[in-house]
MILUM-937704 format. One line per 3 residues: number of its first residue (from 1); their letters; for each residue x, y, z of N, C-alpha, C. Coordinates in steps of 0.2 Angstrom, whole numbers, m for minus. Layout:
residues N
NUM) A) X:Y:Z:X:Y:Z:X:Y:Z; ...
***
This chain:
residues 221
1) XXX) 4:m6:0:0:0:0:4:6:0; 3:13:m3:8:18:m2:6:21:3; 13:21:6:16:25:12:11:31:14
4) XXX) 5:32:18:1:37:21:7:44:21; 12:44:22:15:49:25:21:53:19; 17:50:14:20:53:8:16:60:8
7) XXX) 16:63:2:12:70:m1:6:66:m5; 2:66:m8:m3:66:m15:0:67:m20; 2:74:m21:6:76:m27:13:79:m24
10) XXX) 18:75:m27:25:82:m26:27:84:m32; 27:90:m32:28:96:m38:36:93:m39; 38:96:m44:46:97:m47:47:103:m47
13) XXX) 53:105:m42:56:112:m43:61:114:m48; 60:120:m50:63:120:m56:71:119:m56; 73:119:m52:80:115:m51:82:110:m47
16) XXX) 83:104:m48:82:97:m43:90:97:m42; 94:99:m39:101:97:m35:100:91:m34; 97:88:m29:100:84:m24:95:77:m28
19) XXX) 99:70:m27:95:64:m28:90:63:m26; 83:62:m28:77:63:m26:74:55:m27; 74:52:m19:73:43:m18:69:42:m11
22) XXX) 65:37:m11:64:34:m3:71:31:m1; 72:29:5:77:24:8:76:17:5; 81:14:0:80:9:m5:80:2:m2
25) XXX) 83:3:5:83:m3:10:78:m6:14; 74:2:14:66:0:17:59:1:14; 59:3:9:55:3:4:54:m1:m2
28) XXX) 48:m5:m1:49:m12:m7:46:m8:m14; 48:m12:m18:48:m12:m26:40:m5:m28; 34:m10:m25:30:m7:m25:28:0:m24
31) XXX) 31:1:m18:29:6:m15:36:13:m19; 40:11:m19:45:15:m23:43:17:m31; 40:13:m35:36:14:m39:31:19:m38
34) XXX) 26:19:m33:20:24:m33:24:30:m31; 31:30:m24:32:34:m23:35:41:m30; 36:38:m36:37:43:m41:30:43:m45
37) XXX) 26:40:m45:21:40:m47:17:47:m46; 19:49:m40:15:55:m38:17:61:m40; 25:60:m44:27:66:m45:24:71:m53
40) XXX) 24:77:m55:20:79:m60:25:85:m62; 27:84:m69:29:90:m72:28:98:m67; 33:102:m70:30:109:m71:25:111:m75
43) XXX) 18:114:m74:16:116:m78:19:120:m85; 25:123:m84:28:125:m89:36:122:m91; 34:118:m92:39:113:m93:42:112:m100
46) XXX) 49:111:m100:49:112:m109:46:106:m113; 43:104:m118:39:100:m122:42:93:m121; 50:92:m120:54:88:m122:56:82:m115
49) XXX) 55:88:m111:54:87:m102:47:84:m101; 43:85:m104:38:82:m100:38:75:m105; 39:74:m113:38:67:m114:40:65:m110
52) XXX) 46:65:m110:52:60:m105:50:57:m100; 49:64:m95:45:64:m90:38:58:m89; 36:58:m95:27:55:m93:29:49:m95
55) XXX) 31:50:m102:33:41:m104:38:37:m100; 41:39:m96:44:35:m91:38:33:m87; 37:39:m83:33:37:m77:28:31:m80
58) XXX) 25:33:m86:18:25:m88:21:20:m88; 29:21:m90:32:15:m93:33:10:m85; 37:14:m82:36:9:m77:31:7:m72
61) XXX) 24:10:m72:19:8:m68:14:1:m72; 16:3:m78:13:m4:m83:19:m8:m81; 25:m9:m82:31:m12:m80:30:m18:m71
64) XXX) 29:m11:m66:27:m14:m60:20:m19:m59; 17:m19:m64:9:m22:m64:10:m28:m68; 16:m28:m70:17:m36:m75:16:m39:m71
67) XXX) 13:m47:m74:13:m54:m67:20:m55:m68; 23:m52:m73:33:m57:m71:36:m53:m64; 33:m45:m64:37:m45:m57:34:m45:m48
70) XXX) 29:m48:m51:24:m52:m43:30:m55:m38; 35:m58:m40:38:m61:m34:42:m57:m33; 41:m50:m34:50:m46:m33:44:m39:m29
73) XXX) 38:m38:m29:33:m34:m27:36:m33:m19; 36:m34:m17:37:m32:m9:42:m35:m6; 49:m34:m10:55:m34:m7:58:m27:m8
76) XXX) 62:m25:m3:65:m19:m3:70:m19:m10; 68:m11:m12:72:m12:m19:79:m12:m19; 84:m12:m15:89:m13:m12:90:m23:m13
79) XXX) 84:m26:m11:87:m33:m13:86:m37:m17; 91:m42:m18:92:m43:m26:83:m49:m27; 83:m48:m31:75:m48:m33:74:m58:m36
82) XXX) 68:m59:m31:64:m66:m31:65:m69:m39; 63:m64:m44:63:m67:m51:67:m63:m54; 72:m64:m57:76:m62:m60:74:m64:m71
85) XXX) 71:m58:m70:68:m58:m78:68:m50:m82; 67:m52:m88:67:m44:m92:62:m40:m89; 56:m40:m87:52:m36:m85:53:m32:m81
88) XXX) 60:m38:m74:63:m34:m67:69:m31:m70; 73:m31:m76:78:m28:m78:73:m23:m81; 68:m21:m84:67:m15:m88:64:m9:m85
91) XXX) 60:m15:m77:55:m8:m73:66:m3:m69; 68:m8:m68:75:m5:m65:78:1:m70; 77:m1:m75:80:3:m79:76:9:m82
94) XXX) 70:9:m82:65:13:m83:67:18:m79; 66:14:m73:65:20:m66:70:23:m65; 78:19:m66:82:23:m63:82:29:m70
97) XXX) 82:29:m74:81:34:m80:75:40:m76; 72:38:m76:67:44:m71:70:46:m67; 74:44:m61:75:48:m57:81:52:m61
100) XXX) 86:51:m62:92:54:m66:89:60:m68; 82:58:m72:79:65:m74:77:68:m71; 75:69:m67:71:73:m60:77:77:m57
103) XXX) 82:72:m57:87:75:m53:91:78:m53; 94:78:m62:99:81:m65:94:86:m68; 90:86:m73:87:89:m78:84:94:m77
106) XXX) 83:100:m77:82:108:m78:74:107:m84; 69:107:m79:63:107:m83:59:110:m89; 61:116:m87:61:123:m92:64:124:m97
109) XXX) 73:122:m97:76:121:m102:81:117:m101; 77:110:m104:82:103:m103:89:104:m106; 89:109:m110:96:108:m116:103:112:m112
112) XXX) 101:115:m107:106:117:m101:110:111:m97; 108:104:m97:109:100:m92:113:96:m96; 119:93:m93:123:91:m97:121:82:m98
115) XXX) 116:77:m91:113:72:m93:108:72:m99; 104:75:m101:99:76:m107:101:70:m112; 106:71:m115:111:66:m121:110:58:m117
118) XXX) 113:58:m111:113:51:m109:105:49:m108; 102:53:m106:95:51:m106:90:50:m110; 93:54:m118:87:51:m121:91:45:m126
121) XXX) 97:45:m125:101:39:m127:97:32:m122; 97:31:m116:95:29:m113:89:26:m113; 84:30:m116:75:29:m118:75:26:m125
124) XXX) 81:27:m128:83:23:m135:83:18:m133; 88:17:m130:89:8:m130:83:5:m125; 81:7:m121:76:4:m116:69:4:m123
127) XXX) 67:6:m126:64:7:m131:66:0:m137; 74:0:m137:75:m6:m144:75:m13:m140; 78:m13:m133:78:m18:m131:69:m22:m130
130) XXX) 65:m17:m130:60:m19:m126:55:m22:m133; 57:m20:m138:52:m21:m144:58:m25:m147; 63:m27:m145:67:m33:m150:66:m39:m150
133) XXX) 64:m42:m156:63:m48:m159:67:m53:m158; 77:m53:m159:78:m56:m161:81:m60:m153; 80:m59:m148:81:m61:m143:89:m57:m137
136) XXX) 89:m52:m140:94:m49:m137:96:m46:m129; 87:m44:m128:88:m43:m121:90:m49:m117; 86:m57:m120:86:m63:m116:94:m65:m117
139) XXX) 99:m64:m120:103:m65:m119:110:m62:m116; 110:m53:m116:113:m51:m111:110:m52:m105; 103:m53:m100:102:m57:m96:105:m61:m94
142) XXX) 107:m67:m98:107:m73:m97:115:m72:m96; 118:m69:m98:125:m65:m98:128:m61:m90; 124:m60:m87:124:m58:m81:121:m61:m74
145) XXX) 117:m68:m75:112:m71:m72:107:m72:m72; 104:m67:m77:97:m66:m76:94:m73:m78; 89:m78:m74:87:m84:m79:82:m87:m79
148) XXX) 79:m82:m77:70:m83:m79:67:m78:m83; 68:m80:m89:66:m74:m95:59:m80:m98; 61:m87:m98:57:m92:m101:49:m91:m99
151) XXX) 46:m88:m105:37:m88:m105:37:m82:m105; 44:m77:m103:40:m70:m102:40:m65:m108; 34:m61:m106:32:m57:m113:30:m52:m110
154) XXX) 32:m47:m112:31:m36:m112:22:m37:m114; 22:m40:m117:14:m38:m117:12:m32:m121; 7:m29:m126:6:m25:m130:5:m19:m127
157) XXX) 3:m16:m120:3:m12:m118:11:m9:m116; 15:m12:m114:21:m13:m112:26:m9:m120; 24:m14:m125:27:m11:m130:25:m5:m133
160) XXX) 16:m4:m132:15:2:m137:20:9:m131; 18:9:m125:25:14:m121:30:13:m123; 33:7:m122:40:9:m125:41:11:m133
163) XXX) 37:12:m137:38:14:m144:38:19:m145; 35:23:m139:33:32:m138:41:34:m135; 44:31:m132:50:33:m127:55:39:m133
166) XXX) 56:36:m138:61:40:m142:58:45:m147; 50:45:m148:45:48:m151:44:57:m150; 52:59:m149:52:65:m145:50:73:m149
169) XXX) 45:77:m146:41:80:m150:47:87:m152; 47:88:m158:49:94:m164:48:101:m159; 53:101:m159:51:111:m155:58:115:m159
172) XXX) 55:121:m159:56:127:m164:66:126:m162; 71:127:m167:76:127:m167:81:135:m162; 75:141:m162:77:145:m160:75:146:m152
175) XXX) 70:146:m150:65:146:m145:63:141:m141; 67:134:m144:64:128:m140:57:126:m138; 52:130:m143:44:126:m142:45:125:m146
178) XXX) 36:123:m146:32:119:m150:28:124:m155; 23:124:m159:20:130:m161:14:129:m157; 10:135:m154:6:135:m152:m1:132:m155
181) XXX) m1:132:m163:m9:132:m165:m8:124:m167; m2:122:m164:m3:113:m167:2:113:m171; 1:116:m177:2:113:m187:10:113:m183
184) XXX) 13:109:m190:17:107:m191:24:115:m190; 33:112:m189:36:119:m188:39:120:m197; 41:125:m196:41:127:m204:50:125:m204
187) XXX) 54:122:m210:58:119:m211:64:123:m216; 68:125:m214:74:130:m216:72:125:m224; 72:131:m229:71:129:m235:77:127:m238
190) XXX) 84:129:m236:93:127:m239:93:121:m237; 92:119:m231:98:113:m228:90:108:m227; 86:109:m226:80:106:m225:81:101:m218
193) XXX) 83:104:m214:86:100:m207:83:104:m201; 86:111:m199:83:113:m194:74:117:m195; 72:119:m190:63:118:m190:62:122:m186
196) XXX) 57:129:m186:55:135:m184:48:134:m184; 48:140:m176:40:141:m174:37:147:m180; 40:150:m182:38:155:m185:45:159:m188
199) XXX) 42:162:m194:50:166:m197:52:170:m194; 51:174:m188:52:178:m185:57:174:m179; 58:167:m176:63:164:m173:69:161:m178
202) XXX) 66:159:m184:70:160:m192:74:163:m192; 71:171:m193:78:176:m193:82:176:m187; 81:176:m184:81:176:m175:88:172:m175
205) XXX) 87:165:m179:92:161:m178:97:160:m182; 97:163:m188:99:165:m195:106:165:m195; 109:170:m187:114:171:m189:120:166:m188
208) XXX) 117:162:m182:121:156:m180:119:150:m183; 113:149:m187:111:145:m193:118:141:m198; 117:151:m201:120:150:m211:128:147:m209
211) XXX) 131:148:m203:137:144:m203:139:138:m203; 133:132:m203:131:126:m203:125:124:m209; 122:128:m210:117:128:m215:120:125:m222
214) XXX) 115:120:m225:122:118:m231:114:118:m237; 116:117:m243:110:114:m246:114:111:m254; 112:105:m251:116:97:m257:123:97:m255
217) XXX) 123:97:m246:130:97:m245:136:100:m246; 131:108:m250:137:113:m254:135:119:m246; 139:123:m242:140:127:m240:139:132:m244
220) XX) 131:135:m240:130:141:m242:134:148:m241; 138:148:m239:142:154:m239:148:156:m240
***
Protein backbone atom coordinates (compact mmCIF):
# COMPACT_ATOMS: atom_id res chain seq x y z
CA UNK A 1 0.00 0.00 0.00
CA UNK A 2 1.53 3.53 -0.42
CA UNK A 3 3.12 5.03 2.39
CA UNK A 4 0.16 7.35 4.26
CA UNK A 5 2.97 9.85 4.92
CA UNK A 6 3.93 10.64 1.52
CA UNK A 7 2.37 13.98 -0.29
CA UNK A 8 -0.62 13.22 -2.94
CA UNK A 9 1.30 15.15 -5.41
CA UNK A 10 4.93 16.49 -5.23
CA UNK A 11 5.57 19.15 -7.59
CA UNK A 12 9.21 19.31 -9.36
CA UNK A 13 11.26 22.43 -8.61
CA UNK A 14 12.52 24.10 -11.23
CA UNK A 15 16.08 23.07 -10.23
CA UNK A 16 16.50 19.48 -8.68
CA UNK A 17 20.13 19.47 -7.00
CA UNK A 18 19.92 16.71 -4.89
CA UNK A 19 19.10 12.87 -5.57
CA UNK A 20 15.31 12.67 -5.11
CA UNK A 21 14.70 8.68 -3.51
CA UNK A 22 12.75 6.70 -0.56
CA UNK A 23 15.34 4.81 1.52
CA UNK A 24 15.94 1.87 -0.95
CA UNK A 25 16.57 -0.60 2.09
CA UNK A 26 13.27 -0.02 3.44
CA UNK A 27 11.01 0.66 0.74
CA UNK A 28 9.88 -2.33 -1.40
CA UNK A 29 9.55 -2.35 -5.16
CA UNK A 30 5.98 -1.39 -5.05
CA UNK A 31 5.83 1.20 -3.02
CA UNK A 32 9.01 2.95 -4.58
CA UNK A 33 7.20 2.75 -7.79
CA UNK A 34 4.08 4.74 -6.50
CA UNK A 35 6.37 6.84 -4.51
CA UNK A 36 7.38 8.61 -8.15
CA UNK A 37 4.23 7.94 -9.48
CA UNK A 38 3.01 11.09 -7.59
CA UNK A 39 5.32 13.21 -9.07
CA UNK A 40 3.92 15.73 -12.04
CA UNK A 41 5.76 17.94 -14.30
CA UNK A 42 5.92 21.77 -14.10
CA UNK A 43 3.19 23.21 -15.65
CA UNK A 44 5.69 25.10 -17.89
CA UNK A 45 7.78 22.61 -18.53
CA UNK A 46 9.78 22.36 -21.81
CA UNK A 47 7.80 19.91 -24.45
CA UNK A 48 10.82 17.56 -24.37
CA UNK A 49 10.78 17.37 -20.42
CA UNK A 50 7.57 16.44 -20.08
CA UNK A 51 7.52 13.34 -22.85
CA UNK A 52 10.31 12.08 -21.09
CA UNK A 53 8.94 12.87 -17.96
CA UNK A 54 5.45 10.91 -18.64
CA UNK A 55 6.68 8.12 -20.81
CA UNK A 56 8.89 6.98 -18.26
CA UNK A 57 6.52 7.33 -15.39
CA UNK A 58 3.67 5.08 -17.67
CA UNK A 59 6.31 2.91 -18.52
CA UNK A 60 7.27 1.78 -15.46
CA UNK A 61 3.82 1.57 -13.52
CA UNK A 62 2.55 -0.71 -16.69
CA UNK A 63 6.27 -2.31 -15.93
CA UNK A 64 5.49 -2.77 -11.96
CA UNK A 65 1.77 -4.32 -12.86
CA UNK A 66 3.31 -7.23 -14.93
CA UNK A 67 2.54 -10.72 -13.44
CA UNK A 68 6.58 -11.35 -14.16
CA UNK A 69 7.32 -9.05 -11.37
CA UNK A 70 4.89 -10.33 -8.64
CA UNK A 71 7.65 -12.12 -6.90
CA UNK A 72 9.93 -9.20 -6.54
CA UNK A 73 6.70 -6.85 -5.36
CA UNK A 74 7.34 -6.31 -1.86
CA UNK A 75 10.96 -6.87 -1.39
CA UNK A 76 12.94 -3.78 -0.63
CA UNK A 77 14.41 -2.38 -3.88
CA UNK A 78 17.90 -2.66 -2.47
CA UNK A 79 17.34 -6.66 -2.61
CA UNK A 80 18.34 -8.64 -5.20
CA UNK A 81 15.10 -9.68 -6.59
CA UNK A 82 12.86 -13.14 -6.12
CA UNK A 83 12.60 -13.46 -10.27
CA UNK A 84 15.15 -12.36 -12.10
CA UNK A 85 13.61 -11.59 -15.70
CA UNK A 86 13.39 -8.90 -18.45
CA UNK A 87 10.30 -7.17 -17.09
CA UNK A 88 12.50 -6.76 -13.45
CA UNK A 89 15.51 -5.57 -15.64
CA UNK A 90 13.33 -2.99 -17.57
CA UNK A 91 10.93 -1.66 -14.63
CA UNK A 92 14.95 -0.94 -12.95
CA UNK A 93 16.08 0.57 -15.85
CA UNK A 94 13.04 2.65 -16.56
CA UNK A 95 13.04 4.06 -13.20
CA UNK A 96 16.43 4.58 -12.51
CA UNK A 97 16.28 6.84 -15.95
CA UNK A 98 13.42 8.73 -14.20
CA UNK A 99 14.96 9.51 -11.32
CA UNK A 100 18.37 10.78 -13.18
CA UNK A 101 15.71 12.99 -14.75
CA UNK A 102 14.20 14.57 -11.93
CA UNK A 103 17.39 14.99 -10.59
CA UNK A 104 19.70 16.17 -12.95
CA UNK A 105 17.46 17.73 -15.51
CA UNK A 106 16.35 21.57 -15.54
CA UNK A 107 12.65 21.40 -16.56
CA UNK A 108 12.15 24.57 -18.33
CA UNK A 109 15.23 24.25 -20.47
CA UNK A 110 16.32 20.61 -20.58
CA UNK A 111 19.25 21.66 -23.14
CA UNK A 112 21.11 23.42 -20.12
CA UNK A 113 21.76 20.09 -18.39
CA UNK A 114 24.55 18.25 -19.33
CA UNK A 115 22.59 14.50 -18.52
CA UNK A 116 19.82 15.20 -21.42
CA UNK A 117 22.24 13.14 -24.14
CA UNK A 118 22.51 10.26 -21.76
CA UNK A 119 19.08 10.12 -21.17
CA UNK A 120 17.31 10.29 -24.20
CA UNK A 121 20.21 7.79 -25.44
CA UNK A 122 18.90 5.84 -22.64
CA UNK A 123 15.00 5.74 -23.53
CA UNK A 124 16.65 4.56 -27.04
CA UNK A 125 17.76 1.68 -25.90
CA UNK A 126 15.13 0.74 -23.27
CA UNK A 127 12.83 1.32 -26.14
CA UNK A 128 15.04 -1.16 -28.79
CA UNK A 129 15.52 -3.61 -26.28
CA UNK A 130 11.92 -3.81 -25.29
CA UNK A 131 10.39 -4.13 -28.83
CA UNK A 132 13.31 -6.56 -29.97
CA UNK A 133 12.64 -9.66 -31.71
CA UNK A 134 15.69 -11.24 -32.22
CA UNK A 135 16.16 -12.19 -28.53
CA UNK A 136 18.86 -9.87 -27.46
CA UNK A 137 17.63 -8.69 -24.24
CA UNK A 138 17.22 -12.62 -23.14
CA UNK A 139 20.69 -12.97 -23.86
CA UNK A 140 22.51 -10.10 -22.14
CA UNK A 141 20.34 -11.33 -19.13
CA UNK A 142 21.35 -14.54 -19.50
CA UNK A 143 25.09 -13.09 -19.60
CA UNK A 144 24.81 -11.63 -16.15
CA UNK A 145 22.49 -14.20 -14.49
CA UNK A 146 19.38 -13.21 -15.25
CA UNK A 147 17.41 -16.81 -15.81
CA UNK A 148 13.93 -16.67 -15.75
CA UNK A 149 13.30 -14.73 -18.93
CA UNK A 150 11.40 -18.45 -20.21
CA UNK A 151 7.49 -17.63 -21.07
CA UNK A 152 7.94 -13.98 -20.49
CA UNK A 153 6.39 -11.31 -22.58
CA UNK A 154 6.11 -7.26 -22.46
CA UNK A 155 2.80 -7.59 -23.39
CA UNK A 156 1.14 -4.97 -26.04
CA UNK A 157 0.58 -2.47 -23.60
CA UNK A 158 4.27 -2.54 -22.49
CA UNK A 159 5.49 -2.29 -25.95
CA UNK A 160 2.95 0.34 -27.40
CA UNK A 161 4.90 2.82 -24.21
CA UNK A 162 8.04 1.86 -25.05
CA UNK A 163 7.50 2.81 -28.80
CA UNK A 164 6.50 6.49 -27.60
CA UNK A 165 10.05 6.62 -25.35
CA UNK A 166 12.18 7.94 -28.41
CA UNK A 167 9.04 9.67 -30.24
CA UNK A 168 10.49 12.95 -29.10
CA UNK A 169 8.25 15.98 -29.93
CA UNK A 170 9.76 18.84 -32.86
CA UNK A 171 10.27 22.19 -30.94
CA UNK A 172 11.15 25.31 -32.75
CA UNK A 173 15.26 25.46 -33.31
CA UNK A 174 15.50 29.07 -32.06
CA UNK A 175 13.04 29.23 -29.06
CA UNK A 176 12.87 25.61 -28.04
CA UNK A 177 8.83 25.30 -28.34
CA UNK A 178 6.47 23.89 -30.10
CA UNK A 179 3.91 25.99 -32.17
CA UNK A 180 1.22 27.09 -30.34
CA UNK A 181 -1.82 26.49 -33.07
CA UNK A 182 -0.54 22.55 -33.44
CA UNK A 183 0.36 22.56 -37.33
CA UNK A 184 3.49 21.40 -38.17
CA UNK A 185 7.11 23.72 -37.55
CA UNK A 186 8.21 25.48 -40.82
CA UNK A 187 11.61 23.82 -42.30
CA UNK A 188 14.74 25.96 -43.23
CA UNK A 189 14.27 25.75 -47.01
CA UNK A 190 18.56 25.32 -47.89
CA UNK A 191 19.61 22.65 -45.70
CA UNK A 192 15.95 21.29 -44.98
CA UNK A 193 17.15 19.93 -41.46
CA UNK A 194 16.55 22.67 -38.80
CA UNK A 195 12.56 23.50 -37.96
CA UNK A 196 11.08 26.94 -36.86
CA UNK A 197 8.06 28.23 -34.89
CA UNK A 198 7.70 30.98 -37.01
CA UNK A 199 9.92 33.24 -39.34
CA UNK A 200 10.36 35.68 -37.01
CA UNK A 201 12.55 32.74 -34.70
CA UNK A 202 13.97 31.96 -38.32
CA UNK A 203 15.62 35.16 -38.62
CA UNK A 204 16.28 35.12 -35.04
CA UNK A 205 18.43 32.13 -35.51
CA UNK A 206 19.83 33.01 -39.04
CA UNK A 207 22.77 34.23 -37.77
CA UNK A 208 24.15 31.16 -36.07
CA UNK A 209 22.22 28.99 -38.53
CA UNK A 210 23.92 30.10 -42.14
CA UNK A 211 27.45 28.80 -40.55
CA UNK A 212 26.29 25.24 -40.53
CA UNK A 213 23.41 25.64 -43.06
CA UNK A 214 24.36 23.61 -46.21
CA UNK A 215 22.07 22.89 -49.30
CA UNK A 216 23.11 19.38 -51.38
CA UNK A 217 26.08 19.32 -49.01
CA UNK A 218 27.49 22.70 -50.72
CA UNK A 219 27.92 25.46 -47.99
CA UNK A 220 25.94 28.17 -48.43
CA UNK A 221 28.37 30.78 -47.79
Amino acid sequence: MPNPNWPAVIPIPEETITFMSPDTTKTTRTDFTDFFQRFRPAEDAHPLYRHLFLTHQELAKALIEHPAMRPNLEQTFSTPANSKNKVYFMWDFVLRTFQILVAQVNPQNPYRSPTLGDIVGRATMARGLTLDTEGQLEAMNASVGYSDDAGVDFGEEIKRLAARLDELPEVCAACKKQREDGKPLLICARCKDEKYCSAECQKKRWKSHKKECKEGGIDIE
